[in-house]
N, C-alpha and C positions, 0 to 999 in steps of 0.2 A: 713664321717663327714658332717654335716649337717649345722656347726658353723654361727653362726649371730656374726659379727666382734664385737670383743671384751669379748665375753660370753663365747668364749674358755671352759675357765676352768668349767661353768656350764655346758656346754654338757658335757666333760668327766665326769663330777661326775654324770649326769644322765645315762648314758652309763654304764656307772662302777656300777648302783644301790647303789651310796652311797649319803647320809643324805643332804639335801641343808639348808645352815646357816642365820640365820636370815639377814644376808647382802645379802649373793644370791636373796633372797624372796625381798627386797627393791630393786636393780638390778634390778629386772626381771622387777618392774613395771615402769621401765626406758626405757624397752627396746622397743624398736618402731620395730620388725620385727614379726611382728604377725604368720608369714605362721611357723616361727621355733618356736615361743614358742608351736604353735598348734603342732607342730613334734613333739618336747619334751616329752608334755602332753601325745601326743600319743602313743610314744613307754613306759609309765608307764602305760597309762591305759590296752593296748593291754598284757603287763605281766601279769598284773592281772586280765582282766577277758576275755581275747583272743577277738574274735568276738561278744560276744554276747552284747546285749543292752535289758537291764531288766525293766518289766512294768508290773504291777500289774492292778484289776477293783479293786478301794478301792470310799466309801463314805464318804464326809466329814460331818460331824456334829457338827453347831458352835451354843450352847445351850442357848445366849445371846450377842445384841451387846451392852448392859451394861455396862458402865466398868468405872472406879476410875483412872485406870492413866491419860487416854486420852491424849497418846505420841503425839507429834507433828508430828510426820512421820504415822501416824495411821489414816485412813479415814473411818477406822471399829466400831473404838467404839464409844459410845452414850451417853448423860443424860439420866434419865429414861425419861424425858419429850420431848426431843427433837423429830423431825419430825423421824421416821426410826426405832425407837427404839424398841427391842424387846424384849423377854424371854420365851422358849419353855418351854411348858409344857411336863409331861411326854410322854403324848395319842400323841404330838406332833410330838415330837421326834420317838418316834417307829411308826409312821405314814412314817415320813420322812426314815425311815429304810425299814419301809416293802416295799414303793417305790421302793428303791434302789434293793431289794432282788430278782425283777424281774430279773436281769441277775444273770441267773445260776453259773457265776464266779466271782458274788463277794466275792473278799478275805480277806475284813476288813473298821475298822471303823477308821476313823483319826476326834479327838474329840479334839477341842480348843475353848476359849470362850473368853468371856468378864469375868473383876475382877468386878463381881455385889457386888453395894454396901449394898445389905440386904441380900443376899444370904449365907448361911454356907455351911461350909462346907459338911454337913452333905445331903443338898440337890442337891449340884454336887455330889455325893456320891451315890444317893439315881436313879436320872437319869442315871448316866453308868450301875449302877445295876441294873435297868429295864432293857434298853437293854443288858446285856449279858445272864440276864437269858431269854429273851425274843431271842436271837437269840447266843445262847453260840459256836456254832462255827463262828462267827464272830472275828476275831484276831482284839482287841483295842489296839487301839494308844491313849494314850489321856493326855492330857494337855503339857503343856511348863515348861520348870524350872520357869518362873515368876509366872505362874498359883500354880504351887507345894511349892513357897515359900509363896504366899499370903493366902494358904490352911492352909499353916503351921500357919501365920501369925492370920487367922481369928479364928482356933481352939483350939488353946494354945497346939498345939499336935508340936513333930521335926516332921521335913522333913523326917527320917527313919518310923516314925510313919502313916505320911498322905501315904507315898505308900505303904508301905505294908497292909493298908487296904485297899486301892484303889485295890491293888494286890488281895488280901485274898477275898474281899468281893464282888470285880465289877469284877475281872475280865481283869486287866489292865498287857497288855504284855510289852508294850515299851512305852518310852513319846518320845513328838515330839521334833523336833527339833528349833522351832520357839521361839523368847524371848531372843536370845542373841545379836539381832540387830550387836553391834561392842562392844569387850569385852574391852570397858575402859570406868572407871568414869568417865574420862573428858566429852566423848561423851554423855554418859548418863545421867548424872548430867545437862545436857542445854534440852535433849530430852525426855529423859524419868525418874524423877527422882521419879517419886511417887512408884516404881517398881522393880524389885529385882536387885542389885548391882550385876558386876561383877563376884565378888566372889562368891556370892548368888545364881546363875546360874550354875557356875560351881559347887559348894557343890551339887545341888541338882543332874546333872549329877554323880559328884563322886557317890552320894550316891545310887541312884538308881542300877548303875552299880556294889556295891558289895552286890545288891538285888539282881542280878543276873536278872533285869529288864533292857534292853538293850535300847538304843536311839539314836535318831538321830544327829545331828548340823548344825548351819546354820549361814550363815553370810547377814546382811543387808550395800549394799553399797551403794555409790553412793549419799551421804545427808553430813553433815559438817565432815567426819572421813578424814584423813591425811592416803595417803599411807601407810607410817610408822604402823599407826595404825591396818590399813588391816594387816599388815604382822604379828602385834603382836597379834593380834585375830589369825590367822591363826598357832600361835607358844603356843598359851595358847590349844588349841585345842587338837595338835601334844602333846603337854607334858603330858597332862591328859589320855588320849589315851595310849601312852606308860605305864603309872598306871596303867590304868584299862581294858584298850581293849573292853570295852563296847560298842562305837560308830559304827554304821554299816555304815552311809550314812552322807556326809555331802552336801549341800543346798547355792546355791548362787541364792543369794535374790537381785534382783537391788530395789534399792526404787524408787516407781513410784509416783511421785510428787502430783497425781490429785485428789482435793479436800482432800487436808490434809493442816496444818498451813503453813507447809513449801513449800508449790505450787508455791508462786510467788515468791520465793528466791532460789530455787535450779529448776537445766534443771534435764529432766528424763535421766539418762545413756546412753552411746552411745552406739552400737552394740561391734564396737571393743572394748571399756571399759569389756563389759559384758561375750565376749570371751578370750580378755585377764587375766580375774579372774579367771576365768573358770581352765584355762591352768594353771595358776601359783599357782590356789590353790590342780590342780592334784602332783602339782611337791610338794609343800612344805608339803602333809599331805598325806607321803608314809606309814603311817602305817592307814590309814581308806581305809577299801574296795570297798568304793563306793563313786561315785559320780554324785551327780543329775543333771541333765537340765532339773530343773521344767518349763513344756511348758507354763503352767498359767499363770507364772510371765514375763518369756523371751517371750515368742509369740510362735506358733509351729513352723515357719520360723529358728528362731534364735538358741532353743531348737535343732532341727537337724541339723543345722551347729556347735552348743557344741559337739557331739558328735563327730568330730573330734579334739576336742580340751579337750580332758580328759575325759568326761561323757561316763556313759557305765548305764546308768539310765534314764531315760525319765519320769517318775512319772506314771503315770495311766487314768486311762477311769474319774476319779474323781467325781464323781455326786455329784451336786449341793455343790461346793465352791463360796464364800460369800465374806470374809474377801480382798481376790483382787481385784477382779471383783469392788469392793467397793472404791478401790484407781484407777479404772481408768483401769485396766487391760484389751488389747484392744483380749485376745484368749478367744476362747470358753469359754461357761461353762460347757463343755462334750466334751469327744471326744469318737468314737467306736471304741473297739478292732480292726476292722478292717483297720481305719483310723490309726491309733497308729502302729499296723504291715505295713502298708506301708509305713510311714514313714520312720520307721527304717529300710525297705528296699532298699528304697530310697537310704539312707548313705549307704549303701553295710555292714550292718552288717544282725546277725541273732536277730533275735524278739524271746526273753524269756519269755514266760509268768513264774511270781513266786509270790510264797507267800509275808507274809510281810518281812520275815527272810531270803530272795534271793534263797531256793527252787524251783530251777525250775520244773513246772508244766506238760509244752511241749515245745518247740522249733517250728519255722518255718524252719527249716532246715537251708543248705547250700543255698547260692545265686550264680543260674547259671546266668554272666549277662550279657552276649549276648542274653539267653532267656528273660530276662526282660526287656532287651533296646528292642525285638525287639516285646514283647508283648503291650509297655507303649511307645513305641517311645522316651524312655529317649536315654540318653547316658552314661547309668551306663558303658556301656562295657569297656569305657577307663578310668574305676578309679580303682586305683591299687587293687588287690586281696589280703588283708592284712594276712600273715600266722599266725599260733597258732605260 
């Protein structure tokens, strides 16, 4: 037993693999012993995806930073007039793609934008479609449930209707996961209220998911949400999930404060805030297979310290992301396979390269690490050898 005094009863339920109760999940972010909730996390992540740590070369393509709600927590989006502002054109975008297609393993497109105030639907519609016929084994990702409700919104078409032509006509495998910031009105009604509600989010998740069009989710913290509230985003998530089982990956977003409305009223997250999410969102969403430590947002530092703390995901090589980098985001704007495989060797796990759908592609094997402390002068040799 591993116990942090007083949490008894949560380690045995993790141990025993049984369900943690939305009081657990408020608990947890009381509890001040960081090194055991990272145990916790880790012996849930370690059942489900043993050693490996999964990473893809995927490119992002963000088609406008135009946009109508222009959230307070948002340093991406734009007036059409403002200094920054932009709108790709087609020749643009498959410019920006053939770029990218210089590495031989790129395995997909990750496509989010701005809500453009003249833009139809039919012209987001008309850009993915260029690109997948322009590169059809490219696996798309594209848009957010706010994107899929404003689509619905600006067409007169439902939410079942805008994907499956997205699906039928572009080409669209999975939407992202980005758009649900913190799943309550109250939060979003001060922050973001021009933009899809709660519900609105989740319907289009539902919906997509009995398209048999799969997706991500994600959580944005760290801005005016109430614990409480984390927990109950993290419980709307879990419920939906057990419906549908669509979600592959979920995404802890810290909000980065810089050059957004709310800069001089909120501090950026702490580290330990950021791992402690990390961990207590491995524990509370035992039925999503994955979980990310997007480097972009956390930093690669922090990103590789999550993977002891529930993550078995690292994101990818990412060419040219916008939308962070934009709030301040102090990591790359690329990283190389290479640089992404040592990392994760680093942590003494194996490096997966896989598709978008967690196919793995090839492995870097087993990690001998007395060979590696004594190639890299680390001291991987004394960190424990974690079994399947």
């Amino acid at each position: 037993m591993l116990c942090s005094k007083g949490y008894e009863d949560i380690e045995e339920k993790v141990l025993n693999g049984e369900r943690l109760t939305r009081e657990d999940g408020v608990r947890l972010f009381h509890c001040h012993d960081l090194a055991w909730l990272g145990a916790m996390a880790d012996i849930v992540r370690r059942r489900k995806n043993g050693d490996y740590v999964y990473y893809n070369v995927n490119c992002h393509v963000n088609l406008t930073n135009i946009c109508t709600s222009r959230c307070k927590f948002c340093a991406f989006g734009r007036d059409a007039d403002d200094l920054g502002a932009y709108e790709m054109t087609k020749e643009q975008a498959l410019d920006l793609v053939r770029d990218a297609m210089r590495d031989p393993d790129l395995a997909g497109l990750h496509i989010v934008s701005g809500l453009h105030p003249e833009w139809t639907f039919e012209q987001y519609l008309g850009l993915v479609r260029a690109l997948h016929e322009a590169y059809p084994e490219l696996y798309i990702k594209g848009f957010t449930g706010v994107e899929i409700t404003h689509f619905a919104q600006i067409s007169g078409l439902s939410v079942c209707e805008v994907l499956t032509r997205l699906r039928d006509e572009a080409g669209l495998q999975a939407i992202a996961g980005g758009g649900a910031e913190i799943l309550s009105d109250r939060v979003r009604g001060l922050l973001c209220p021009k933009k899809a509600t709660a519900d609105e989010w989740l319907d289009v998740a539902r919906t997509a998911h009995e398209l048999g069009i799969q997706s991500n989710a994600s959580m944005l913290y760290g801005h005016i949400e109430t614990l409480e509230e984390r927990v109950d985003h993290l419980m709307k998530l879990r419920a939906l999930q057990d419906e549908t089982h669509g979600f592959l990956t979920f995404i802890c977003f810290p909000f980065l404060p810089a050059n957004t409305e709310l800069g001089k009223k909120v501090r950026q997250t702490s580290v330990w805030d950021d791992l402690r999410t990390m961990a207590i969102s491995r524990l509370m969403l035992d039925n999503f297979p994955h979980i990310k430590a997007y480097w972009v947002m956390l930093t690669v530092p922090v990103a590789q310290v999550a993977l002891g703390f529930g993550a078995d995901d690292i994101d990818g090589t990412v060419h040219k992301e916008t939308i962070l980098h934009d709030a301040g985001a102090k990591s790359p704007r690329a990283l190389s396979e290479d640089k992404i495989v040592s990392i994760i060797r680093e942590a003494g796990r194996i490096p997966a390269a896989c598709d978008c759908n967690y196919k793995i592609l090839h492995t870097f094997g087993t990690i001998d690490l007395k060979k590696e402390a004594a190639e890299t002068g680390s001291h991987l040799e004394n960190m424990p050898k974690i079994p399947y």
